[in-house]
RONUKOL-79187 format. One record per residue (C-alpha): chain; residue number from 1; x, y, z. Coordinates in steps of 0.2 Angstrom, whole numbers, plus 5000, padded with zeros to 4 digits. Layout:
! RONUKOL-79187
<vexdren chain="A" n="NUM" x="X" y="Y" z="Z"/>
...
***
This chain:
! RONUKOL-79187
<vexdren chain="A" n="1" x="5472" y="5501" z="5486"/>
<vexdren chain="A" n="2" x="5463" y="5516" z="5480"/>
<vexdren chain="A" n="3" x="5460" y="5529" z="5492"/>
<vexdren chain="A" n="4" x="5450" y="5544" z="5497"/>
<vexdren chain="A" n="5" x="5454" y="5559" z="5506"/>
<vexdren chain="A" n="6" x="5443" y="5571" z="5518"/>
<vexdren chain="A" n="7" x="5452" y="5585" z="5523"/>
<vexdren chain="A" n="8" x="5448" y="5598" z="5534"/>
<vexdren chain="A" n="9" x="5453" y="5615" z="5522"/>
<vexdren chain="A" n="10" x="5454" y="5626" z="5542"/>
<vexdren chain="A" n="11" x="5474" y="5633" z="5541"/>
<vexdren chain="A" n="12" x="5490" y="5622" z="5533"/>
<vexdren chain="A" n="13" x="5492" y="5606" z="5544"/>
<vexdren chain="A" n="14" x="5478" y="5595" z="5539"/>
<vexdren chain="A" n="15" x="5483" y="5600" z="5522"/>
<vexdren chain="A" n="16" x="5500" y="5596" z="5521"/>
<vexdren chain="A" n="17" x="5498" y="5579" z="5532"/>
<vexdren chain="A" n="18" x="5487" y="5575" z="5520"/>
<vexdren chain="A" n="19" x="5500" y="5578" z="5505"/>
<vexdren chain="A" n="20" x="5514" y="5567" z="5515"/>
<vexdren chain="A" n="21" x="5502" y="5553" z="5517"/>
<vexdren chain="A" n="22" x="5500" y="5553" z="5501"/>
<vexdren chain="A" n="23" x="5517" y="5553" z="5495"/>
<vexdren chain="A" n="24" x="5520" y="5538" z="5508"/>
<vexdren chain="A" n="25" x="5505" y="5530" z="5499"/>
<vexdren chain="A" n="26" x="5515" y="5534" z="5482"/>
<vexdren chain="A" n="27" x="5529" y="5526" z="5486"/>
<vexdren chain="A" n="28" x="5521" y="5510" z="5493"/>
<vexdren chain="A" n="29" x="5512" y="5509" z="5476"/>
<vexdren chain="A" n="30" x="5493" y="5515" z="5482"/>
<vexdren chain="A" n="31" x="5482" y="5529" z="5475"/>
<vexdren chain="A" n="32" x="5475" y="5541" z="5481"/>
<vexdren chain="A" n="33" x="5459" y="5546" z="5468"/>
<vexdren chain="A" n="34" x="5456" y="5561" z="5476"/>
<vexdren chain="A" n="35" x="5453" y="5573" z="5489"/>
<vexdren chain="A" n="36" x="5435" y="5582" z="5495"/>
<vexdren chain="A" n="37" x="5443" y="5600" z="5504"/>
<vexdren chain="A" n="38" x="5430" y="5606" z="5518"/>
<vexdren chain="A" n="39" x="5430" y="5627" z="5514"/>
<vexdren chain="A" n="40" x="5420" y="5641" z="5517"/>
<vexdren chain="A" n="41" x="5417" y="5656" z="5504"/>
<vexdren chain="A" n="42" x="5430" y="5667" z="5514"/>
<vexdren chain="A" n="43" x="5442" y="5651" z="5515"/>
<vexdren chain="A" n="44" x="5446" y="5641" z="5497"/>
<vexdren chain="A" n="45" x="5459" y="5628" z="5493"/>
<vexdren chain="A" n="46" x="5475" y="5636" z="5497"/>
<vexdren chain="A" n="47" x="5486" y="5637" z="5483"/>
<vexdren chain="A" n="48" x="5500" y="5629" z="5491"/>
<vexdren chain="A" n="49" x="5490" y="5610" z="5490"/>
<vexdren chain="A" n="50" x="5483" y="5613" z="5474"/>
<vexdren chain="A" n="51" x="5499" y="5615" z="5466"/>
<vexdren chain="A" n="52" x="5506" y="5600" z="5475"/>
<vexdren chain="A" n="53" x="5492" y="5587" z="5475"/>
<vexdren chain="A" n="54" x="5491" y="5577" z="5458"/>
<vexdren chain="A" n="55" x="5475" y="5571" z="5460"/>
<vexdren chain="A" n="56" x="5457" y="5578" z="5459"/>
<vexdren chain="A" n="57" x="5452" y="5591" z="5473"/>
<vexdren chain="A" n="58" x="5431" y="5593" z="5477"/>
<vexdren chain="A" n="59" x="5431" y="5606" z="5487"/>
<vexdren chain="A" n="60" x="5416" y="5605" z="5498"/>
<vexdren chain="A" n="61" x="5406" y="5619" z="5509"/>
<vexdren chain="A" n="62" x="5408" y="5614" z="5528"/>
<vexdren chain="A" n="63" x="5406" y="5625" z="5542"/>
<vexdren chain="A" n="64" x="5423" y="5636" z="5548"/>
<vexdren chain="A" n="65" x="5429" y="5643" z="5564"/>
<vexdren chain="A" n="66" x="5427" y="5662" z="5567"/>
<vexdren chain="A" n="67" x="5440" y="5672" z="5572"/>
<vexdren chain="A" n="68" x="5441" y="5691" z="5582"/>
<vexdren chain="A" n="69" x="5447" y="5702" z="5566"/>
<vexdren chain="A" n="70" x="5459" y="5712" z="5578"/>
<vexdren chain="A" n="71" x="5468" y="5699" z="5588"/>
<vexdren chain="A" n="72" x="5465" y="5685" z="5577"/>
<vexdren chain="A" n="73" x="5459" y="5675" z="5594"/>
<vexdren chain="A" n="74" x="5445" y="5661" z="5590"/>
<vexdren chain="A" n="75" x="5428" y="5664" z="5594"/>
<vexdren chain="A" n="76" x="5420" y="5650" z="5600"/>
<vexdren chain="A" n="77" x="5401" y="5658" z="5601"/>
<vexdren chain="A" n="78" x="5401" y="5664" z="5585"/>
<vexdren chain="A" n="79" x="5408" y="5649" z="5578"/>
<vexdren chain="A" n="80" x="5394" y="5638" z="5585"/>
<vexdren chain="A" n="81" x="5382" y="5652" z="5580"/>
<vexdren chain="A" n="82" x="5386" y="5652" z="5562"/>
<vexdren chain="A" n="83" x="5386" y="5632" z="5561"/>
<vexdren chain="A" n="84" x="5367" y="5632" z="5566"/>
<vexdren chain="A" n="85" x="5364" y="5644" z="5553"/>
<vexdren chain="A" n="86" x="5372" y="5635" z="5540"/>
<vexdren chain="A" n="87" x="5363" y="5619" z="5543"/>
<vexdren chain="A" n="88" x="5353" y="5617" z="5528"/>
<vexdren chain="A" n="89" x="5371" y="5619" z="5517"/>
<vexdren chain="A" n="90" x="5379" y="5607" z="5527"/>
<vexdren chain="A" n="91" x="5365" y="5593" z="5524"/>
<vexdren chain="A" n="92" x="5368" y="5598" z="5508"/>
<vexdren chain="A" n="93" x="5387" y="5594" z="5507"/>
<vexdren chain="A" n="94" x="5384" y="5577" z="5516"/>
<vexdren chain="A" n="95" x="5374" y="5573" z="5503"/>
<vexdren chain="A" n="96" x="5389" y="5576" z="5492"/>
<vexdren chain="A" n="97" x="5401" y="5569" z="5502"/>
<vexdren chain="A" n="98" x="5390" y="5553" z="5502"/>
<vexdren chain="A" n="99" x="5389" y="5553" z="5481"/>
<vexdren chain="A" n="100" x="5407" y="5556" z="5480"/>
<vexdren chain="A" n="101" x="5410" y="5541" z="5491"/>
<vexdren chain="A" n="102" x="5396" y="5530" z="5483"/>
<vexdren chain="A" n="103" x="5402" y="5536" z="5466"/>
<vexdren chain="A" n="104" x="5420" y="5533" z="5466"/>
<vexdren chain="A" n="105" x="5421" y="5517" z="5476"/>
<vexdren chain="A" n="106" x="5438" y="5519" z="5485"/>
<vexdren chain="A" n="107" x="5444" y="5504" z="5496"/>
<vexdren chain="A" n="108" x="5445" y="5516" z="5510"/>
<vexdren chain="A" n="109" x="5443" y="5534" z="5516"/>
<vexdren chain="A" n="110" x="5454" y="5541" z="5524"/>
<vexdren chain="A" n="111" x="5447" y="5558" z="5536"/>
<vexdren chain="A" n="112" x="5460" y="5574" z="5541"/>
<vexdren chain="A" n="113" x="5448" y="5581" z="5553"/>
<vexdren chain="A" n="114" x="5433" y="5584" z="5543"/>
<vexdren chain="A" n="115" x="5418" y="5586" z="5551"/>
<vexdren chain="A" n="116" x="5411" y="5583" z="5535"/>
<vexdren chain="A" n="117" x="5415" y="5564" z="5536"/>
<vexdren chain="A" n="118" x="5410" y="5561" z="5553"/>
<vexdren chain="A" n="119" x="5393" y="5567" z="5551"/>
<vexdren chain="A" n="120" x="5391" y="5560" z="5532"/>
<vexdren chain="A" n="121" x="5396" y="5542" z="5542"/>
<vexdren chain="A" n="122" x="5384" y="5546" z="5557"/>
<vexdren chain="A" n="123" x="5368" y="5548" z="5545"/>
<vexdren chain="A" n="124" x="5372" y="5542" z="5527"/>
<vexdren chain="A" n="125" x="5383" y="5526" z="5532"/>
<vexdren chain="A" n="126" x="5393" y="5527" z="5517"/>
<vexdren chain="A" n="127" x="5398" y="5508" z="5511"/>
<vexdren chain="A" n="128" x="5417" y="5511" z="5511"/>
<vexdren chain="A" n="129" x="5428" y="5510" z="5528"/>
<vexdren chain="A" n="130" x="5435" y="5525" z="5536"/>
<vexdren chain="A" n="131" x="5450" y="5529" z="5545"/>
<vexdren chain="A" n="132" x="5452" y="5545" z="5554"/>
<vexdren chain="A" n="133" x="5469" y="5556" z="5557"/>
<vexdren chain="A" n="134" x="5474" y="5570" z="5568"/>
<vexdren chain="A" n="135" x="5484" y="5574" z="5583"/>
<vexdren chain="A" n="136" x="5464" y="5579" z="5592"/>
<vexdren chain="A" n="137" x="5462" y="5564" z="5593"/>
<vexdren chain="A" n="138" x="5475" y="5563" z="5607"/>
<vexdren chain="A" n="139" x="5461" y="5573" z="5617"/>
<vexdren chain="A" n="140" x="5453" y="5556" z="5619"/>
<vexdren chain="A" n="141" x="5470" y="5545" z="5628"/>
<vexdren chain="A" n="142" x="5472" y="5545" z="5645"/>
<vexdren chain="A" n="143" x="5487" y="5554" z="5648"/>
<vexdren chain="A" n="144" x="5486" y="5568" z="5635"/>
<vexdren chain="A" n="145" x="5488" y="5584" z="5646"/>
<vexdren chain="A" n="146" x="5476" y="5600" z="5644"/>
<vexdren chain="A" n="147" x="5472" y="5616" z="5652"/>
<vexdren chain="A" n="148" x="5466" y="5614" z="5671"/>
<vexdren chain="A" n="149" x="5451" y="5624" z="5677"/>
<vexdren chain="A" n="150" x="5443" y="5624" z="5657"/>
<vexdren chain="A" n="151" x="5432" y="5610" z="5657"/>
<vexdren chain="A" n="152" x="5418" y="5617" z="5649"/>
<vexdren chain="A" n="153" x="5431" y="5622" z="5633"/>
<vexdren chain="A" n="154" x="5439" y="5604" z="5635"/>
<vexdren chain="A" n="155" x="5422" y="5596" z="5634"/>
<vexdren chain="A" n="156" x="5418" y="5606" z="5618"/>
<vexdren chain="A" n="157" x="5433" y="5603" z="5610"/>
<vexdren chain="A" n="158" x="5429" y="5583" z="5613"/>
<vexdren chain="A" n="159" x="5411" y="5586" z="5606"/>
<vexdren chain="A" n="160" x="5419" y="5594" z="5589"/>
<vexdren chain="A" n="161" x="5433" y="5580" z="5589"/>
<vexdren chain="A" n="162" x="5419" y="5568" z="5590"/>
<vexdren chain="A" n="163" x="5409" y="5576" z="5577"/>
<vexdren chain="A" n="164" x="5422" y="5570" z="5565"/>
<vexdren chain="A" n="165" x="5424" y="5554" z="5568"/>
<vexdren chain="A" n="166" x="5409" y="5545" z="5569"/>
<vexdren chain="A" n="167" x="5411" y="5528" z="5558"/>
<vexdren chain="A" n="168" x="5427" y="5525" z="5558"/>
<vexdren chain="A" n="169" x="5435" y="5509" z="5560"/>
<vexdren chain="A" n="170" x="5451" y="5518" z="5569"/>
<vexdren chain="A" n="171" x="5458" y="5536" z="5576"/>
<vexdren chain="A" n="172" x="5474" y="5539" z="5572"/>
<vexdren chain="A" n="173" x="5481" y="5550" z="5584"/>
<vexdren chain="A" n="174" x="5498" y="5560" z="5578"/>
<vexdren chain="A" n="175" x="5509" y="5563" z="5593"/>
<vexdren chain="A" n="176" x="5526" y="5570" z="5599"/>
<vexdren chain="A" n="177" x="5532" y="5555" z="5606"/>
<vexdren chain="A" n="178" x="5527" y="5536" z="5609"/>
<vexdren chain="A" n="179" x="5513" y="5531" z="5618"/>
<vexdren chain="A" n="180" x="5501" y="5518" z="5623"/>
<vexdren chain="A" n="181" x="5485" y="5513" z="5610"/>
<vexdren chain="A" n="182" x="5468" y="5514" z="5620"/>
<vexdren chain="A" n="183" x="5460" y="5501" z="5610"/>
<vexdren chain="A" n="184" x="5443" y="5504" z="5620"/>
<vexdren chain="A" n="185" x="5445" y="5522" z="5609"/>
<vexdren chain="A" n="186" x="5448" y="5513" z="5593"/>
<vexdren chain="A" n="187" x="5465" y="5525" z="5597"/>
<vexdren chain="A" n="188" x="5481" y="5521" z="5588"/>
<vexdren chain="A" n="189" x="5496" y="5532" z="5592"/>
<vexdren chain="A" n="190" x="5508" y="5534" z="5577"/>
<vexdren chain="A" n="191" x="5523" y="5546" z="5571"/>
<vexdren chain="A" n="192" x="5518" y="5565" z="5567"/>
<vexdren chain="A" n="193" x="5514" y="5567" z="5546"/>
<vexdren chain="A" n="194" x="5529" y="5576" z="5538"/>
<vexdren chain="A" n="195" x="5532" y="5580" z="5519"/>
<vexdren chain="A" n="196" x="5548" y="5576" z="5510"/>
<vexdren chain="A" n="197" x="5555" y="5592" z="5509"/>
<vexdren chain="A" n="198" x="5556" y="5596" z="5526"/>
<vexdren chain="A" n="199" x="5565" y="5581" z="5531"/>
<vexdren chain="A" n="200" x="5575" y="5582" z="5514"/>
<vexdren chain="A" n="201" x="5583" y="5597" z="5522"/>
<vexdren chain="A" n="202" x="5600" y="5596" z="5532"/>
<vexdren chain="A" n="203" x="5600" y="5607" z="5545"/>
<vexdren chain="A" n="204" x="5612" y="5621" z="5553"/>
<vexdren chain="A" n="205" x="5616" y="5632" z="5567"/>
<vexdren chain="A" n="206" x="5616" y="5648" z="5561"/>
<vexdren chain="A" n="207" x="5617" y="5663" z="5577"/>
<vexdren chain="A" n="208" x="5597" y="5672" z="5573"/>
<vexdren chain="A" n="209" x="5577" y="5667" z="5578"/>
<vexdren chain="A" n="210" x="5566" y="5663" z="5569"/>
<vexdren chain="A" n="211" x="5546" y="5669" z="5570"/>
<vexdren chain="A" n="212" x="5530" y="5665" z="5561"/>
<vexdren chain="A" n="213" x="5519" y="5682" z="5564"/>
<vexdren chain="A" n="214" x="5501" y="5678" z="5560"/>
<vexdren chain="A" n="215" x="5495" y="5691" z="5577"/>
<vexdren chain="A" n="216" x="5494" y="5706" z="5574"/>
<vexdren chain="A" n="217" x="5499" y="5707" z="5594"/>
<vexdren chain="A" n="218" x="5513" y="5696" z="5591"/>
<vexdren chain="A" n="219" x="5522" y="5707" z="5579"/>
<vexdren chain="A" n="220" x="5520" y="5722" z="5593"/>
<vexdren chain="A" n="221" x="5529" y="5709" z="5605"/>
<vexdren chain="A" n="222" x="5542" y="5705" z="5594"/>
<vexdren chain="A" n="223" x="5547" y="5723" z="5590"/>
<vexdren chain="A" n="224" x="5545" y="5725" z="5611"/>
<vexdren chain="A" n="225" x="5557" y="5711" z="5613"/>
<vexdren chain="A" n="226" x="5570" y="5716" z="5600"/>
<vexdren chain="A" n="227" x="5571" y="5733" z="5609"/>
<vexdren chain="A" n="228" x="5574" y="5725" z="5625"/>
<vexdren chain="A" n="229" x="5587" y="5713" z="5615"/>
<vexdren chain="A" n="230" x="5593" y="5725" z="5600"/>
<vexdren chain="A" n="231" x="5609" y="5713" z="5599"/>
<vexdren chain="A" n="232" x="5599" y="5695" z="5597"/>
<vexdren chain="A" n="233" x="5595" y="5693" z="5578"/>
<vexdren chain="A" n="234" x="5577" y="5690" z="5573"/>
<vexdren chain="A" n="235" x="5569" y="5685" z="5557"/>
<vexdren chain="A" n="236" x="5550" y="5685" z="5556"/>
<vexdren chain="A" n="237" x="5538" y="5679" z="5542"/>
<vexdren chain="A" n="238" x="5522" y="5690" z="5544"/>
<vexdren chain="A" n="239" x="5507" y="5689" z="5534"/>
<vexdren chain="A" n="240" x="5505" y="5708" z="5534"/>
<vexdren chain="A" n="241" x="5521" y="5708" z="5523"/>
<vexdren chain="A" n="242" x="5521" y="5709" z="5505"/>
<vexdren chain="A" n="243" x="5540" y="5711" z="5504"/>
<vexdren chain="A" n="244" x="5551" y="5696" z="5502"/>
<vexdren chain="A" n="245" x="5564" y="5705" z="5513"/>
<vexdren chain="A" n="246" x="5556" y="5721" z="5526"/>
<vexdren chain="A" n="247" x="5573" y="5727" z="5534"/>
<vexdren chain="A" n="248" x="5570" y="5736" z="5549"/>
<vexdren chain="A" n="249" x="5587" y="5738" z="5553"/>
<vexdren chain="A" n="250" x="5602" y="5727" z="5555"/>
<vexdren chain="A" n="251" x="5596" y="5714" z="5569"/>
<vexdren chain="A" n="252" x="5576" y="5713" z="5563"/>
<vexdren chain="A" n="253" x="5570" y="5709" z="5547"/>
<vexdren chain="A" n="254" x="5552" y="5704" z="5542"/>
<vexdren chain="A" n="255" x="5547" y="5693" z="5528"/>
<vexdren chain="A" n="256" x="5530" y="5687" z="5518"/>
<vexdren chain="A" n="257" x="5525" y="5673" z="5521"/>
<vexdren chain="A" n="258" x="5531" y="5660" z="5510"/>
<vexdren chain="A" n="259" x="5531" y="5639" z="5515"/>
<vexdren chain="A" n="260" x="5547" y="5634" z="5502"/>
<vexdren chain="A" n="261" x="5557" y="5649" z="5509"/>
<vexdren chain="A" n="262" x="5550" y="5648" z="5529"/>
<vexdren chain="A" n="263" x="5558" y="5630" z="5530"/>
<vexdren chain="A" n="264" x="5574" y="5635" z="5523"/>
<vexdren chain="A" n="265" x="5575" y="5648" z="5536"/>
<vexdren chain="A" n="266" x="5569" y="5638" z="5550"/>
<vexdren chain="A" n="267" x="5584" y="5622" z="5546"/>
<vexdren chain="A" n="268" x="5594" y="5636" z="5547"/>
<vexdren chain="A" n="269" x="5587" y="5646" z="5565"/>
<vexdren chain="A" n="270" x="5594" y="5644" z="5581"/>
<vexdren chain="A" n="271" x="5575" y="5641" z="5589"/>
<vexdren chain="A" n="272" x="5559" y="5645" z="5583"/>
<vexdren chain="A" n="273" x="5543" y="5658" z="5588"/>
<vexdren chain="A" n="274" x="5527" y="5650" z="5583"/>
<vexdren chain="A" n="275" x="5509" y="5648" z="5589"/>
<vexdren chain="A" n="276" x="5506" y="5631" z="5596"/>
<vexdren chain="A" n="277" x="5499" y="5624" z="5580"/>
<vexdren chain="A" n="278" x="5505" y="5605" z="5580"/>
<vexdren chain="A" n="279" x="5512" y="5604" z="5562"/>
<vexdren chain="A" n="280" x="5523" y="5618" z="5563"/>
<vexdren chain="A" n="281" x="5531" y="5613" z="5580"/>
<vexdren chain="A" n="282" x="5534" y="5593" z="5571"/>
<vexdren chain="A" n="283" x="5546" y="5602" z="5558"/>
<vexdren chain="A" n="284" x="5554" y="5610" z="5571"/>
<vexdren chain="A" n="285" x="5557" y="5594" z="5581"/>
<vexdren chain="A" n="286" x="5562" y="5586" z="5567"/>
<vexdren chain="A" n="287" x="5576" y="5600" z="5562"/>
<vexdren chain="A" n="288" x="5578" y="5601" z="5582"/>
<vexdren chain="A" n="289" x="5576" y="5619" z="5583"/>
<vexdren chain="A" n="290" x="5568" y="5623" z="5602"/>
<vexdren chain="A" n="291" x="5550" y="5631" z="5600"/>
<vexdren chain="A" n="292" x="5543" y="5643" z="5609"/>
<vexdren chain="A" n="293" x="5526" y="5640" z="5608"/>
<vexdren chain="A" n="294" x="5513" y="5653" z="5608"/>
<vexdren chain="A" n="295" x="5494" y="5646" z="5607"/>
<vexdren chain="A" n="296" x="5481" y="5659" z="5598"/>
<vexdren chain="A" n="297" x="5469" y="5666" z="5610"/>
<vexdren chain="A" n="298" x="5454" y="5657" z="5617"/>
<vexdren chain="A" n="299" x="5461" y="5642" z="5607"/>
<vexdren chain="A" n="300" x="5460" y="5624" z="5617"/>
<vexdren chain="A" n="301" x="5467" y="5616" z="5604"/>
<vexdren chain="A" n="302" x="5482" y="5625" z="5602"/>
<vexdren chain="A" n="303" x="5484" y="5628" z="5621"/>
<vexdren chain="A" n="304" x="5483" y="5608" z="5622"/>
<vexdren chain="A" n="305" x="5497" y="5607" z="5611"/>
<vexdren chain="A" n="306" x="5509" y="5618" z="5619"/>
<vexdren chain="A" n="307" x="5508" y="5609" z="5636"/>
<vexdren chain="A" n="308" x="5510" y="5593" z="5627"/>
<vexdren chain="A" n="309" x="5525" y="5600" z="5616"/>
<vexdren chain="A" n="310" x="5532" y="5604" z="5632"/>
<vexdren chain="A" n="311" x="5529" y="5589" z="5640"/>
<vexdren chain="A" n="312" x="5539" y="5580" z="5626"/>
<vexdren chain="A" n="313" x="5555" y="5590" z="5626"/>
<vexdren chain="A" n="314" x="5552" y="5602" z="5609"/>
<vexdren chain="A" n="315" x="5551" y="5617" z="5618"/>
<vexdren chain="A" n="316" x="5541" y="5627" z="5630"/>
<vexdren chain="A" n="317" x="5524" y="5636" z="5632"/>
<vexdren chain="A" n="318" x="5520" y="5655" z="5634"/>
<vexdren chain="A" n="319" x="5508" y="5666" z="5632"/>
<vexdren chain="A" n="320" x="5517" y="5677" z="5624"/>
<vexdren chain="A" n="321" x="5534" y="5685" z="5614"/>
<vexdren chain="A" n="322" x="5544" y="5682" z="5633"/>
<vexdren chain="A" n="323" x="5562" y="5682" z="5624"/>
<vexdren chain="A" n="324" x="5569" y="5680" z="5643"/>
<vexdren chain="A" n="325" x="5559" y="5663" z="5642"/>
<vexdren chain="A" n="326" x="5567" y="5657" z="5628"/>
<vexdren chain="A" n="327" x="5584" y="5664" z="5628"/>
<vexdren chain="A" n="328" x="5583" y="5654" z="5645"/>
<vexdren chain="A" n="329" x="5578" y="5639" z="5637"/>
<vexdren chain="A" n="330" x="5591" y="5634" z="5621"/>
<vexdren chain="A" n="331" x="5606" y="5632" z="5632"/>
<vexdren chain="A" n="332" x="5592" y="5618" z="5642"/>
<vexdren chain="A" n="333" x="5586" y="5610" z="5627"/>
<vexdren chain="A" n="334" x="5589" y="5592" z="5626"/>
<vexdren chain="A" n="335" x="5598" y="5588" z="5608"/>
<vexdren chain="A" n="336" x="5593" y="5571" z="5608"/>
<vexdren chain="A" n="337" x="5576" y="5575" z="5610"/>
<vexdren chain="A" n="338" x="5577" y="5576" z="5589"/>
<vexdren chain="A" n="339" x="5587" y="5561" z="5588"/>
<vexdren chain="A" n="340" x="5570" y="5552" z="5595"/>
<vexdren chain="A" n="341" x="5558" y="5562" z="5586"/>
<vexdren chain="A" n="342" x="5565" y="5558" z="5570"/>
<vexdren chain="A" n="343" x="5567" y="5536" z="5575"/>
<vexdren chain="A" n="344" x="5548" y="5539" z="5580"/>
<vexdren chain="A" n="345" x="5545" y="5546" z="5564"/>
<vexdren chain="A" n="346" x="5553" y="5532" z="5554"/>
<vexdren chain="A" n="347" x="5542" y="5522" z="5562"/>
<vexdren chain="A" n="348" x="5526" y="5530" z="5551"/>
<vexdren chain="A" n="349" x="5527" y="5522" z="5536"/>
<vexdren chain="A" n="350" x="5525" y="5505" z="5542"/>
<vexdren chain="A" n="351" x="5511" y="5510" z="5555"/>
<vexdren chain="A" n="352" x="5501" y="5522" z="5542"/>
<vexdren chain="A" n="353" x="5500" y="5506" z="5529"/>
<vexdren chain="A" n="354" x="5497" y="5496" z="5543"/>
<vexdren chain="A" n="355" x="5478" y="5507" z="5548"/>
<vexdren chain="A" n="356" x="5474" y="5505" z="5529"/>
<vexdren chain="A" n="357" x="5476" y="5488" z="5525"/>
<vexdren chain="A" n="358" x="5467" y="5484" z="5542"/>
<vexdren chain="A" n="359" x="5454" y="5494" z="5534"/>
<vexdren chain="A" n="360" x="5452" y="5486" z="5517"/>
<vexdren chain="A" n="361" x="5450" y="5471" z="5522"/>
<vexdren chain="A" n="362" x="5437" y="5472" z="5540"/>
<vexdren chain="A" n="363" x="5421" y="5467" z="5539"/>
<vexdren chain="A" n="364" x="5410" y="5482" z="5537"/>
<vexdren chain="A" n="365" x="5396" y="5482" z="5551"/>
<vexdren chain="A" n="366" x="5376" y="5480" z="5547"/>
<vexdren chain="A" n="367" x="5368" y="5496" z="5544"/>
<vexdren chain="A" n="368" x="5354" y="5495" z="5558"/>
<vexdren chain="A" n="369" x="5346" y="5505" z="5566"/>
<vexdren chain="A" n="370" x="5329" y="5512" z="5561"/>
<vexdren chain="A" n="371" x="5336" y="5532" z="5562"/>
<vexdren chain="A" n="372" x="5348" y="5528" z="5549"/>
<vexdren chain="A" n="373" x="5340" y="5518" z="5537"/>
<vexdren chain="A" n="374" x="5326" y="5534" z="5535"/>
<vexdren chain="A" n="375" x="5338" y="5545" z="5531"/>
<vexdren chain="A" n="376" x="5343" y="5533" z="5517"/>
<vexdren chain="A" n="377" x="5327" y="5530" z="5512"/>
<vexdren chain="A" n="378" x="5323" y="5551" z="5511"/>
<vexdren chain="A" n="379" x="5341" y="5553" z="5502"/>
<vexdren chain="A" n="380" x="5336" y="5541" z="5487"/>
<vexdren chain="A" n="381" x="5319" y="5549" z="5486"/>
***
């Protein structure tokens, strides 16, 4: 099969799912002809996938989210401001994505939570089938657990998920753990997207935690709890650090961020300090290091993902730095908790080929509809 990828360019996960799907689809003896990267001119293609994916990269303008320069907390007003605003762009890059797809001909496209593909399949009807991944897709089973009192946030978070979407023949959701499809959804659970260099690494045990510093308030709670704890040693990757090694004295050094270097530290940690983004706690799981799991402010998406974390055993929510929390927590954690994850993760290459060859080979529906043949008519005008 040849195959497509849409990627959603917003932070590292749908990135790096993307590259180890692509070296599953290497292996089975697939290709993948390229990738189209949604970004944004204060967000390009991070180097990081550029220098690891072998095949063209098209990156593509699509509308980011906004977040509050001094807490780094999302903005959800001014993210849905900003998209009306950049309507006339965006129609734009549909009509790109749809040439792209037209053009190239790929036996299917595969979507990482790109809006782009859900709206270019909503209007344009592109004649290749499309599957989508992502662990939002969870948002739509019946048992996925998410914030009480929030239902204005839980619905626009369901709207955006949607959005990207539209078209495709299946949603497959990433989860912690097993669950039930929801065939009514066109849901598929399957195993969380892991690259071969973290599950290439053997873990240890070594007496220190580890922390992933992207808030500027986090880093003030970090130095507040080693203070209260000067004897627990703490190693945190910041992004304000240029330094490979910041020694602030013997229990509390800071490091730059680095993704080679972060993962040889965390198969080495006694737990973990991250926000609640869902790649980052997968490694975790997979190395079973306990996570405490911090969401970013005002971000649904995140705070979903630490009660579900929690719900499956890889660690616990917060709020915040609470070292009490966690120190609490490691003698608790269930070991065998990683022992699962990892049998549920075998379980991915099968399911993952599975959802594309399902793909290739369905029926595409008729076009219909009067709405979407005008649009084709005015885009080949």
């Amino acid at each position: 099969m040849r195959i497509l990828f849409l990627i959603q360019g917003e932070g590292r996960g749908h990135l790096t799912q993307a590259l180890s799907l692509a070296q599953i689809l290497q292996m089975a003896g697939h290709e993948v002809i390229g990738a189209v990267v949604g970004v944004t001119a204060e967000r390009t293609v991070p180097a990081f996938f550029s220098e690891a994916f072998t095949a063209p990269i098209k990156p593509i303008f699509s509308p980011g989210l906004v977040y509050n320069a001094g807490n780094n907390s999302l903005e959800p007003t001014k993210t849905t401001l900003q998209a009306v605003r950049n309507i006339r762009p965006l129609w734009k890059s549909l009509k790109q994505v749809h040439h792209i797809i037209e053009t190239q001909r790929p036996d299917v496209v595969v979507n990482f939570y790109e809006m782009l593909g859900g709206l270019t399949y909503a209007l344009l009807r592109p004649s290749a089938p499309m599957i989508c991944i992502a662990h939002q897709y969870m948002v739509f089973h019946k048992n996925f657990q998410c914030p009480k009192d929030q239902w204005l946030y839980r619905q626009a978070f369901k709207l955006n998920t949607r959005l990207t979407c539209f078209g495709a023949q299946e949603l497959l959701a990433l989860s912690f753990d097993k669950q039930a499809d929801e065939p009514r959804h066109r849901l598929r659970i399957v195993p969380p997207l892991l690259r071969q260099e973290v599950t290439a690494l053997k873990p240890t045990d070594d007496d220190f935690l580890l922390a992933y510093v992207t808030q500027p308030g986090l880093k003030s709670e970090i130095l507040k709890a080693h203070h209260q704890y000067p004897d627990v040693r703490m190693d945190g990757f910041h992004a304000g650090t240029s330094l490979p090694d910041e020694i602030v004295d013997e229990t509390l050094t800071y490091h730059a961020i680095d993704g080679k270097r972060f993962l040889e530290f965390m198969a080495r940690c006694k737990a973990i300090v991250t926000t609640a983004g869902f790649e980052s706690v997968c490694e975790a799981a997979y190395l079973g290091k306990p996570a405490l799991m911090i969401p970013q402010p005002n971000h649904y998406e995140q705070a979903c993902n630490a009660i579900d974390g929690q719900r499956s055993g890889v660690g616990v929510a917060s709020d915040r730095f609470d070292l009490d929390q966690l120190l609490a927590y490691i003698p608790e954690h269930n070991t065998q908790i990683s022992e699962r994850f990892r049998a549920w993760h075998a379980q991915g290459y099968f399911l993952f080929l599975g959802a594309l060859n399902r793909a290739s080979t369905s029926r595409r529906k008729s076009s219909g509809g009067f709405f979407q043949t005008r649009v084709r008519q005015l885009l080949r005008s």
